[in-house]
N, C-alpha and C positions, 0 to 999 in steps of 0.2 A: 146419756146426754148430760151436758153439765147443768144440775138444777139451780134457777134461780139465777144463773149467770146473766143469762139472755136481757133480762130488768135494768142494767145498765148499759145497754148497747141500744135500746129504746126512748134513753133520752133524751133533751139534745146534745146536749154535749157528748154522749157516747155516739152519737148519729153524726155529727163534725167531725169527730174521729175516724171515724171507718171512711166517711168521704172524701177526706183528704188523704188518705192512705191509699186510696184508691187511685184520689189525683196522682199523687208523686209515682203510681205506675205498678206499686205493688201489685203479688199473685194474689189468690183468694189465698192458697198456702199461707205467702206471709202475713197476710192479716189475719187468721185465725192463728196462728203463731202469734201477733201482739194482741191479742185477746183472749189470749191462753185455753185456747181451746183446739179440738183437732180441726181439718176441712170437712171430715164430714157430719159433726156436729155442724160446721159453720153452713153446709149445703142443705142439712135442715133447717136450721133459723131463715134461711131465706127462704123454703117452702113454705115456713110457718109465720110467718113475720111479712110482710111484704114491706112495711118501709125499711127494712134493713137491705132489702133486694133492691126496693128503687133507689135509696141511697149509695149502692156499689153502683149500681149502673150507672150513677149520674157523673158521681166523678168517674169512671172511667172515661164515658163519651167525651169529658171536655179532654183529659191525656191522649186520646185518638183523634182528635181535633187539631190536637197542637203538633201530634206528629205528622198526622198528614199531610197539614197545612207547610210543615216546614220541608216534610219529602216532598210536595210540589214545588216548593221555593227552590230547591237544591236540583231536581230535576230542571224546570225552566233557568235556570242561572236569576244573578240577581246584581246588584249593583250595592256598593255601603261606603260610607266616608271613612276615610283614616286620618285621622288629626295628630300631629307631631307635635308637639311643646317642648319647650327649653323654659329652666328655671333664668329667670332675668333680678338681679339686683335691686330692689325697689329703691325711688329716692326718700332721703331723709325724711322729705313729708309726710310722703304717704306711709312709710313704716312705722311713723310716730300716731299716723292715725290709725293705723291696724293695731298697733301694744292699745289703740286706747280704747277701741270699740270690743279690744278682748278681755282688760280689764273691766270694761264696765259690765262686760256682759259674768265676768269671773265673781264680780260682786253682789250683782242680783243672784245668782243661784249659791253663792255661798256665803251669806250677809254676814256671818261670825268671823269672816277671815281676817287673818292678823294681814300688818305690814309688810310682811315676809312672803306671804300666801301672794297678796298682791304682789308684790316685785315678781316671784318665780313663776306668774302667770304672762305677766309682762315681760317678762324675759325669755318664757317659751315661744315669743309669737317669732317666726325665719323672717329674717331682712330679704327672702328670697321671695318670689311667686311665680307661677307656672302661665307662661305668656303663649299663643297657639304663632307657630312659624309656618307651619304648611297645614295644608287643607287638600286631600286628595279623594278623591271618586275612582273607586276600584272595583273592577268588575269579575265576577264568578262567571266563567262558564257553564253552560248546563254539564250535567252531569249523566251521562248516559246511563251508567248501572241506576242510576235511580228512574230514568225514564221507562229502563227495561223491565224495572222492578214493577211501577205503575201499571205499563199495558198488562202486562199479565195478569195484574191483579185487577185490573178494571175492564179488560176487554181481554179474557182468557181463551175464548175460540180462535180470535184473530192474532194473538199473540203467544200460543204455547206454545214449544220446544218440541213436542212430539207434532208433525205430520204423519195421519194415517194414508197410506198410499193402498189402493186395489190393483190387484194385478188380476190378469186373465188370462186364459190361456194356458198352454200347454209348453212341459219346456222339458229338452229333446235333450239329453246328456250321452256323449256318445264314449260309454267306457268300453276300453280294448280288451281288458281283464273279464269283462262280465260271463258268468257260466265257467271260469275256472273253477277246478279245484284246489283246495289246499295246498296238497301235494305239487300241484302244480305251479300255481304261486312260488312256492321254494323254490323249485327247481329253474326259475326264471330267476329270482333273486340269487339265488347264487351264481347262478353264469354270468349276470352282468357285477356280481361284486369279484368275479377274477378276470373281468376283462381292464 
């Protein structure tokens, strides 16, 4: 086991760490990979450690949250705006007021700036701006593979793939061959292969 390692994965900031590595969806694998250890050293620290355990678990549950949540979004459909924009010409005025609220703002964060500095900040501000032309409401259908995905996994008696069927009974196969011999078989198969 790696000694002495473990001490920093117990503070907070090692404990933020692992948490959100967890969020972003990572294996244990790859987290014990960014902590430069193996899985199963890392499979011991969690038997030994318990907040390194509850801390992986915590960010997991919210990353399983967010997918669930979003595989039942995708399963029921769902509806979302789409906004189109076109850049529009601003007039004189208002583009003289945008160079000026960018210079002022270019002077408070850089108080030593030259003349120069000023103009090329003034200068970078687009005589264009981004105006909304349409506004539409667009709908998802549901999506069946992820509904079919759900029952299964939420209701897997009533939803799995395999039906077991009972049969009963007795079943009566009536072969014409049965009780040949070998020899006999041949001698059948070759008459009907020269007829």
């Amino acid at each position: 086991m790696a000694r002495g390692k473990y001490q920093q994965w117990l503070t907070e900031e090692g404990l933020t760490k692992l948490e959100g590595w967890a969020r972003d969806g990572l294996t244990d694998e790859q987290i014990a990979s960014n902590m430069g250890i193996s899985r199963s050293t890392l499979n011991e620290w969690k038997k030994k450690y318990s907040v390194i355990s509850d801390t992986l678990k915590r960010g997991k549950e919210v990353v399983d949250r967010q997918v669930e949540n979003a595989l039942l979004k995708r399963a029921l459909g769902y509806e979302y705006t789409e906004k189109k924009y076109e850049q529009v010409k601003m007039s004189q005025e208002e583009y003289y007021a945008r160079q000026q609220v960018s210079v002022n703002r270019f002077k408070l964060e850089n108080p030593e700036a030259t003349l120069e500095d000023i103009r090329v900040a003034e200068l970078s501000v687009s005589p264009y701006k981004s105006v909304l032309v349409e506004e539409k409401t667009k709908e998802v259908s549901p999506d069946t593979t992820a509904q079919i995905f759900w029952l299964k996994n939420r209701k897997p008696t009533d939803w799995r793939d395999k039906k077991e069927t009972e049969l009963s009974g007795s079943m009566n196969v009536n072969n014409p061959y049965e009780g040949l011999t070998t020899e006999e078989l041949r001698k059948i198969a070759r008459s009907e292969k020269h007829e």
